[in-house]
Backbone as a printed PyTorch tensor [residue, N CA C, xyz], in Angstrom:
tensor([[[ 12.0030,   5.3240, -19.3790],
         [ 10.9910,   4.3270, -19.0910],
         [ 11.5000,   2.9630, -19.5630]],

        [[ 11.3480,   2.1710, -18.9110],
         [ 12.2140,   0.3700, -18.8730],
         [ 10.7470,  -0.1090, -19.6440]],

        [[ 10.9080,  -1.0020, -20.5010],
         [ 10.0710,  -1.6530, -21.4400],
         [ 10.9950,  -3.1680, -21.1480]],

        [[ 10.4400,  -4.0370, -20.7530],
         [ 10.7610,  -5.8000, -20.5750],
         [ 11.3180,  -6.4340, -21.9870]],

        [[ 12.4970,  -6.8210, -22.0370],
         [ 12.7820,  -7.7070, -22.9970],
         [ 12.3340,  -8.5550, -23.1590]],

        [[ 11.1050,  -9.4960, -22.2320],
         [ 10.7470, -10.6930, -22.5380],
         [  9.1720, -10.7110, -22.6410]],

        [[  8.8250,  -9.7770, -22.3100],
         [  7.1970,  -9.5220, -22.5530],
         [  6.4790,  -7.8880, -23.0580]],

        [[  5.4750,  -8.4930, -23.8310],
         [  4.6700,  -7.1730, -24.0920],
         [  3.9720,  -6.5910, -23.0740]],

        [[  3.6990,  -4.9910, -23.4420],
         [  2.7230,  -4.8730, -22.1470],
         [  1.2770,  -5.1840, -22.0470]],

        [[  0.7660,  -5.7080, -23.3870],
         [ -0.2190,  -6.5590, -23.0750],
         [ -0.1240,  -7.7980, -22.3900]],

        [[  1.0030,  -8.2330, -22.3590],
         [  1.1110,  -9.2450, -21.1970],
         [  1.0340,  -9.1840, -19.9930]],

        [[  0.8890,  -7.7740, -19.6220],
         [  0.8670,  -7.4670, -17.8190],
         [ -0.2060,  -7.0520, -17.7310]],

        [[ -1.3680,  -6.0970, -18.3540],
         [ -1.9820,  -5.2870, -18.3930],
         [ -3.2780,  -5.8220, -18.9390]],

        [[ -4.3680,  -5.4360, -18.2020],
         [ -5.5640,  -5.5060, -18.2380],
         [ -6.0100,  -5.3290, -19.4320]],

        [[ -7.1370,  -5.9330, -20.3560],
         [ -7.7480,  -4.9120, -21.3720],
         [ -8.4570,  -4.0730, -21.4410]],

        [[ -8.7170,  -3.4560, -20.4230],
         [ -9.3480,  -2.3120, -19.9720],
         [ -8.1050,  -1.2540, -20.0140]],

        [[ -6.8210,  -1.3700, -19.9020],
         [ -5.9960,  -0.6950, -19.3600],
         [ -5.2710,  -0.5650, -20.3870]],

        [[ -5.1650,  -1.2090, -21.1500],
         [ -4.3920,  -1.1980, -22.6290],
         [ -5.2090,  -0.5340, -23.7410]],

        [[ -6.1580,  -0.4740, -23.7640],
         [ -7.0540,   0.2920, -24.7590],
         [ -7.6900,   1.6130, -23.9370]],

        [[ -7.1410,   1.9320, -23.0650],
         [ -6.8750,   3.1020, -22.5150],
         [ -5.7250,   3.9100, -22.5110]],

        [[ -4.6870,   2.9020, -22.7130],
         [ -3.2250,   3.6630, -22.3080],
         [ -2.3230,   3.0250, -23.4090]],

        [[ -2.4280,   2.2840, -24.2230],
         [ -1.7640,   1.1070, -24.6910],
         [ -0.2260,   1.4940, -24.1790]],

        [[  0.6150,   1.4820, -24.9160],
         [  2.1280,   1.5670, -24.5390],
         [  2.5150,   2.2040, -23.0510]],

        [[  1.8690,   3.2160, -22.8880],
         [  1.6360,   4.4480, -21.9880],
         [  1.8940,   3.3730, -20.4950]],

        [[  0.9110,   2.3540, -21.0290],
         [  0.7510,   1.7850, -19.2690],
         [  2.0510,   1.0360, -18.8040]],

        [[  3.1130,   1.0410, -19.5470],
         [  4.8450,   0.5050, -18.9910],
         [  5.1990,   1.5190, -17.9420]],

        [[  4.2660,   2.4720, -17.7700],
         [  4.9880,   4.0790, -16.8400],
         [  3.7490,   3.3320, -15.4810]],

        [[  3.1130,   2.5880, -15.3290],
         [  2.9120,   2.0340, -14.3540],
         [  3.1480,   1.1780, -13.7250]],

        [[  4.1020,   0.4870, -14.5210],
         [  5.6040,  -0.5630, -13.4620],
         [  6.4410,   0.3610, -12.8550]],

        [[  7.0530,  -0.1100, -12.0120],
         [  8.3470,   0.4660, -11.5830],
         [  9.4250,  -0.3200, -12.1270]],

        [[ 10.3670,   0.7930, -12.9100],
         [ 11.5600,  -0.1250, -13.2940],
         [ 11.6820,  -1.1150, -12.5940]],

        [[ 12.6150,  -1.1810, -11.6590],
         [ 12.6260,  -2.4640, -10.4260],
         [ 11.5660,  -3.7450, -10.8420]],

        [[ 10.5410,  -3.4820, -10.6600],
         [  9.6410,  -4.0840, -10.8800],
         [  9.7730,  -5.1140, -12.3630]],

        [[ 10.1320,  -4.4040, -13.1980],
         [  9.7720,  -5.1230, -14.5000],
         [ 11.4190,  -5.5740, -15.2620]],

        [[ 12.4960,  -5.3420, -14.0770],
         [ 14.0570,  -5.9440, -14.5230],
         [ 13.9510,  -6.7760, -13.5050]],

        [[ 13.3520,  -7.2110, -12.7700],
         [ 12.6120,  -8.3280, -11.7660],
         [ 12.0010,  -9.2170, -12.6840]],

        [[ 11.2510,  -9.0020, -13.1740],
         [ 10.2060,  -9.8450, -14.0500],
         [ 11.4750, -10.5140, -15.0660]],

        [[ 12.1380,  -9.7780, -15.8940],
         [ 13.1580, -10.6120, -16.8990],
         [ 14.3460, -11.1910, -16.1880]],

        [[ 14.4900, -10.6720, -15.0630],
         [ 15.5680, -11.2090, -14.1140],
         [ 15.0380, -13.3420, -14.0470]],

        [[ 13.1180, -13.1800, -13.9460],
         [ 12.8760, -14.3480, -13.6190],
         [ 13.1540, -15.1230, -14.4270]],

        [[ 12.5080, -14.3860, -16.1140],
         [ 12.4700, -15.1490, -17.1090],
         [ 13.9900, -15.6400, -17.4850]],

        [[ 14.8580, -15.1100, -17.2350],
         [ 16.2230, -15.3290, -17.1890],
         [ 16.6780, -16.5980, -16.7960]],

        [[ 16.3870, -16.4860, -15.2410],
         [ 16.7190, -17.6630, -13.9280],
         [ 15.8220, -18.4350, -14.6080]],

        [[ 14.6470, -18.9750, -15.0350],
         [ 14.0460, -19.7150, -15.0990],
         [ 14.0390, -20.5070, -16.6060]],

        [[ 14.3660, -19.5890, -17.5110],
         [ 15.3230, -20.4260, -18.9860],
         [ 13.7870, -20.6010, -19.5660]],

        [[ 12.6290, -20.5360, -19.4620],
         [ 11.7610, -20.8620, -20.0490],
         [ 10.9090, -19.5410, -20.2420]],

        [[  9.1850, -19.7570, -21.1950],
         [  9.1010, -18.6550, -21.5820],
         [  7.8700, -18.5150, -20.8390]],

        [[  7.2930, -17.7270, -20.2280],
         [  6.1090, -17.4550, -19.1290],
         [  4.8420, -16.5380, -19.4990]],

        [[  3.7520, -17.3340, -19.5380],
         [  2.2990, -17.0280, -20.0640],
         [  2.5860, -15.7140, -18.4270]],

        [[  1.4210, -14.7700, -18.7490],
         [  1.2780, -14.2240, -17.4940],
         [ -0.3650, -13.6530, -18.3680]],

        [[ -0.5750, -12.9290, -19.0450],
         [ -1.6940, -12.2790, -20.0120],
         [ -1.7600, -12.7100, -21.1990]],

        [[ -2.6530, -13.6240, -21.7310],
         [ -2.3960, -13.7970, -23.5270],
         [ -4.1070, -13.3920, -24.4090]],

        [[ -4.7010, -12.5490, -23.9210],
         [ -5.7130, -11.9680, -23.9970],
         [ -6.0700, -11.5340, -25.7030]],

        [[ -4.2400, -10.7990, -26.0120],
         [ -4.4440, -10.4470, -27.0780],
         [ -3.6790, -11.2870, -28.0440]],

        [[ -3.4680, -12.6530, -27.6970],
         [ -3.8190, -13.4480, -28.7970],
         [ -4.8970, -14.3600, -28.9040]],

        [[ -5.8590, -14.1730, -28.3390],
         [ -7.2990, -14.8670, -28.1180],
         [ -7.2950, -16.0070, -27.0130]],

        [[ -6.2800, -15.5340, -26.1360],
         [ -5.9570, -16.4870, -25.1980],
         [ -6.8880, -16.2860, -23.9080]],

        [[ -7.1590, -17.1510, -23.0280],
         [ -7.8560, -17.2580, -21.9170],
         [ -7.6320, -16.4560, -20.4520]],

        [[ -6.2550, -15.9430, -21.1150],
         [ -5.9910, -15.3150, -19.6490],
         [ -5.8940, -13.3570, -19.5140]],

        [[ -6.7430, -12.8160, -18.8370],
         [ -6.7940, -11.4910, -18.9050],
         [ -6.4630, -10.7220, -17.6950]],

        [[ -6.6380, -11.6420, -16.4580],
         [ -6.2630, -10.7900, -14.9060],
         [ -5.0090, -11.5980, -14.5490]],

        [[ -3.9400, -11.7810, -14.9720],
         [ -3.0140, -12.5970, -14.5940],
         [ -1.9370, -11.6450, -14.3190]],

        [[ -2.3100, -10.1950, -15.2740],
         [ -1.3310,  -8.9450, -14.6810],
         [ -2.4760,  -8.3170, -13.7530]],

        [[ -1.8640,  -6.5860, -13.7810],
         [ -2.7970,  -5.7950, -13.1530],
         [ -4.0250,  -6.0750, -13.2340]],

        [[ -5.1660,  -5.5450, -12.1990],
         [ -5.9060,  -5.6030, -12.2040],
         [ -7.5030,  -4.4430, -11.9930]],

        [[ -7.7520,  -3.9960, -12.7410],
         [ -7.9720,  -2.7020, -12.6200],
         [ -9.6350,  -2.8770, -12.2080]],

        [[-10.1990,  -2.0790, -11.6830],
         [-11.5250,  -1.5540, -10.9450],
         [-12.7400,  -2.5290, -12.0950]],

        [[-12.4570,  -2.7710, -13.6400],
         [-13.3020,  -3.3140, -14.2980],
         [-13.2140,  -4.5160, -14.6680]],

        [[-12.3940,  -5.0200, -13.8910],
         [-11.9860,  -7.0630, -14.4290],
         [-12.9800,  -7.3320, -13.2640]],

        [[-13.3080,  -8.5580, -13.5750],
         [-13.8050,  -9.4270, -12.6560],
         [-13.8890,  -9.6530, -11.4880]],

        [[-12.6700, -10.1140, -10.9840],
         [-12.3210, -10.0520,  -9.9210],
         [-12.1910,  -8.8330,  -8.7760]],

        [[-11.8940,  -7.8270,  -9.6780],
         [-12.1510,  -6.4330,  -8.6350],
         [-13.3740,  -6.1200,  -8.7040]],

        [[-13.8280,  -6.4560,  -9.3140],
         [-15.5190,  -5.4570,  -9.5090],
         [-16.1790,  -6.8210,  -8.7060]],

        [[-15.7600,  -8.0140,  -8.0880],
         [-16.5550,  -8.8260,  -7.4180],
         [-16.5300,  -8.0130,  -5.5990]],

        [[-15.2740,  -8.1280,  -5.7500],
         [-14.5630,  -6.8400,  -4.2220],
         [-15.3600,  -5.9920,  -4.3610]],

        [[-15.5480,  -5.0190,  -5.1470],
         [-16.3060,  -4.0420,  -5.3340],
         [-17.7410,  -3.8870,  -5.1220]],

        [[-18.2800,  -4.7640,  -5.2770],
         [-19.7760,  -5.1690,  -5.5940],
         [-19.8650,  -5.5180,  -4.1560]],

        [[-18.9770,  -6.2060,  -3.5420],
         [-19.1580,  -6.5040,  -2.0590],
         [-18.7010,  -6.0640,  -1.0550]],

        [[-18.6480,  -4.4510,  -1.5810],
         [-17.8160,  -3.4960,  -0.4600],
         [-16.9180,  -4.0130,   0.4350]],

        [[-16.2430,  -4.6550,  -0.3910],
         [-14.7260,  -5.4050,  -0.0600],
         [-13.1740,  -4.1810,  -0.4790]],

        [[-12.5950,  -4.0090,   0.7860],
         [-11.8720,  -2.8880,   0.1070],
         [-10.5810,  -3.8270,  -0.9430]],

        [[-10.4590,  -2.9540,  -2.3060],
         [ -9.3930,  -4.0890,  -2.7090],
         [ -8.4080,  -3.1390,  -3.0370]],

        [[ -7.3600,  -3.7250,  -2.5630],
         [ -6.1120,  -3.3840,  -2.5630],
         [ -4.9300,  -4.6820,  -2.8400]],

        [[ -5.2500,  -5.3140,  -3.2240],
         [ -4.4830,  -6.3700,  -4.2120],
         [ -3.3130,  -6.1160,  -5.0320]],

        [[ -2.0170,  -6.3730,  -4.7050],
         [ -0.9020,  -6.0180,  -5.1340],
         [ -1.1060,  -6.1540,  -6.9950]],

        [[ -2.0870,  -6.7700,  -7.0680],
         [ -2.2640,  -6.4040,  -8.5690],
         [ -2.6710,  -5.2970,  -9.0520]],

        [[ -3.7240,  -4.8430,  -8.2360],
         [ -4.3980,  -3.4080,  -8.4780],
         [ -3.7160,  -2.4550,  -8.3610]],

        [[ -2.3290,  -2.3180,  -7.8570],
         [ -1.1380,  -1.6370,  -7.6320],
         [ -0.0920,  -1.6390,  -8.4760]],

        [[ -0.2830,  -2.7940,  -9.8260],
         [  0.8330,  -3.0130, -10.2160],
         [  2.2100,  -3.6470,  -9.5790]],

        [[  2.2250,  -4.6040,  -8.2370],
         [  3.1330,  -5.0830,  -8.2050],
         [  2.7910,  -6.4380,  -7.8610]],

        [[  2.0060,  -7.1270,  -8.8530],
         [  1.8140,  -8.7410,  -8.8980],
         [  1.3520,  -8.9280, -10.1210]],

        [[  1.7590, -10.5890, -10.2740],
         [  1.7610, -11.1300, -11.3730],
         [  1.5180, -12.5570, -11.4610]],

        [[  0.6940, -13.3020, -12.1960],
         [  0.2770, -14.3990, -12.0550],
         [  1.1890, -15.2660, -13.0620]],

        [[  2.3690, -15.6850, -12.8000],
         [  2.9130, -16.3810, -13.4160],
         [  3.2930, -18.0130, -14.3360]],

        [[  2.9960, -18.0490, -15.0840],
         [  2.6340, -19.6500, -16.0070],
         [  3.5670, -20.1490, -16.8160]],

        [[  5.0960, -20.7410, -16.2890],
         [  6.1140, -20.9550, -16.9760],
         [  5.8090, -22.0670, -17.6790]],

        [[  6.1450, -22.1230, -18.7080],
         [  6.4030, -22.8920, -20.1080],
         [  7.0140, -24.5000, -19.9590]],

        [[  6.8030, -25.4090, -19.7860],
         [  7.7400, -26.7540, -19.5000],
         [  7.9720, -26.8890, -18.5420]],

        [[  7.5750, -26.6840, -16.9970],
         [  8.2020, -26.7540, -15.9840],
         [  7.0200, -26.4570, -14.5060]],

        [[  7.4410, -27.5470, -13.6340],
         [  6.2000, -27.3070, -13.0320],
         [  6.5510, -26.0810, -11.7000]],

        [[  5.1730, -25.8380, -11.4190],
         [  5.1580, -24.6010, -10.7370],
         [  5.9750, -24.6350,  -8.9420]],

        [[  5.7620, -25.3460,  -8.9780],
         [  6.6400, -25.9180,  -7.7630],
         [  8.2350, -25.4420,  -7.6770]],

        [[  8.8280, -26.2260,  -9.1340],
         [ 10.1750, -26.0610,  -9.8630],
         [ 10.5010, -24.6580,  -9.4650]],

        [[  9.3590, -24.1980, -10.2020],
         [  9.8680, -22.6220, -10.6780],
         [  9.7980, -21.9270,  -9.6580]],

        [[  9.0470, -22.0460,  -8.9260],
         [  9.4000, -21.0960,  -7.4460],
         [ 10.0560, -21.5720,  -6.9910]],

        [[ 10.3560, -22.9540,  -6.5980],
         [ 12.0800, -22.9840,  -5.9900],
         [ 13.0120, -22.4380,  -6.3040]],

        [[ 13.0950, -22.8220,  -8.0200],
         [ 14.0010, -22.3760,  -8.1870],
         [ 14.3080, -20.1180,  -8.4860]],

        [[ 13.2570, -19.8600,  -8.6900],
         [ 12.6930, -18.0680,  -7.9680],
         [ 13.5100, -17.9400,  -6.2370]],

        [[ 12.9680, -18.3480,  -5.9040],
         [ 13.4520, -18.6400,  -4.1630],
         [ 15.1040, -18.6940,  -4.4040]],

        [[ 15.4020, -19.7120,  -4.5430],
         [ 16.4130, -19.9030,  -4.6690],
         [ 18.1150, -18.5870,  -5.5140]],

        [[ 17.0860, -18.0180,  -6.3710],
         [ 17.7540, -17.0890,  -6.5290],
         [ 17.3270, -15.9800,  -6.3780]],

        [[ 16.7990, -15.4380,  -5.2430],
         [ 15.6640, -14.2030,  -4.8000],
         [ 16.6270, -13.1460,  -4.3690]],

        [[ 18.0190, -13.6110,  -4.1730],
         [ 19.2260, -12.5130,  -4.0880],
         [ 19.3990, -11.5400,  -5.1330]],

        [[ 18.8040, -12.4480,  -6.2340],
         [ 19.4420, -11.2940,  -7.9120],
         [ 17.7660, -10.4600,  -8.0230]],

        [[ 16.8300, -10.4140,  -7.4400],
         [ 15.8330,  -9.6230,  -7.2290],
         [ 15.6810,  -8.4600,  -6.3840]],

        [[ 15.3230,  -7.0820,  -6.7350],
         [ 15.2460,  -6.1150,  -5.9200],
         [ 13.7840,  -6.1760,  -5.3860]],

        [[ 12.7210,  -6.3660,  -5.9880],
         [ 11.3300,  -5.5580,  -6.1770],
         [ 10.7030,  -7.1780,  -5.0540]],

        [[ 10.5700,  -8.2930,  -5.7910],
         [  9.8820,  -9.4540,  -5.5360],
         [ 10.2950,  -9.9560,  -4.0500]],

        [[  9.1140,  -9.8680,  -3.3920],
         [  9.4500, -10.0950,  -2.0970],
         [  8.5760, -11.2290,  -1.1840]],

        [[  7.4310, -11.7370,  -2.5670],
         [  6.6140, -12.6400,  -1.5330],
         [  6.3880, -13.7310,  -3.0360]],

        [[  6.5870, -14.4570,  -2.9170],
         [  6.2030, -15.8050,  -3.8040],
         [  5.4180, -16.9860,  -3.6050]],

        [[  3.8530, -16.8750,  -3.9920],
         [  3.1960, -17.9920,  -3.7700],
         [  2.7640, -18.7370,  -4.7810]],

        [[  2.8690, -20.3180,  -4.3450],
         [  2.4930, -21.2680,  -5.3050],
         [  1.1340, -21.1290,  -5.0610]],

        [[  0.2580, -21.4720,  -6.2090],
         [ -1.0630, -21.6950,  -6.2470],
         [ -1.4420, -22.6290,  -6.3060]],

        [[ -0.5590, -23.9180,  -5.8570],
         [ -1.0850, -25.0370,  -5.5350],
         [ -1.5100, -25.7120,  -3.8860]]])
């Protein structure tokens, strides 16, 4: 099982999903998936908010997203089918450190050759 050199798995993972599974829930990345993720932090030289929940931080659906966050249980509530590459484990809401978001997906794009898993990159601006 691949564990990320550059993030905890409370950084990907719901708090619903971590106090269910704590460590356990790294077996719901796919390797690929999460030597992708440090591949970015790599290319990108800076250090990237994605979940900071469990340091009293503001952000909790920025990884997976499971049936009891917000956002799915809004889908839910509105017999909206959700299937959200988050709810799957293969998305991630990314918040690099010093550098604007623009930057960083260019420069993501730009080296999307040294990536196996990451195949769609959107700015949220």
């Amino acid at each position: 099982m691949y564990k990320c050199k550059y993030f905890k798995i409370q950084e990907l993972v719901c708090p619903h999903v971590y106090k269910k599974y704590g460590d356990k829930a790294w077996e719901f990345f796919s390797e690929d998936f999460l030597k992708d993720l440090d591949t970015v932090r790599e290319i990108l030289e800076v250090p990237i908010i994605i979940n900071n929940w469990h340091i009293e931080g503001q952000y909790k659906e920025s990884g997976n997203r499971c049936q009891l966050c917000s956002i799915a249980a809004k889908k839910i509530a509105a017999k909206e089918l959700n299937m959200s590459m988050h709810n799957l484990y293969q998305a991630l809401d990314l918040k690099p450190k010093g550098i604007e978001i623009k930057k960083a997906v260019d420069i993501i794009l730009d080296n999307s050759h040294k990536l196996k898993t990451i195949k769609r990159i959107e700015n949220p601006n």
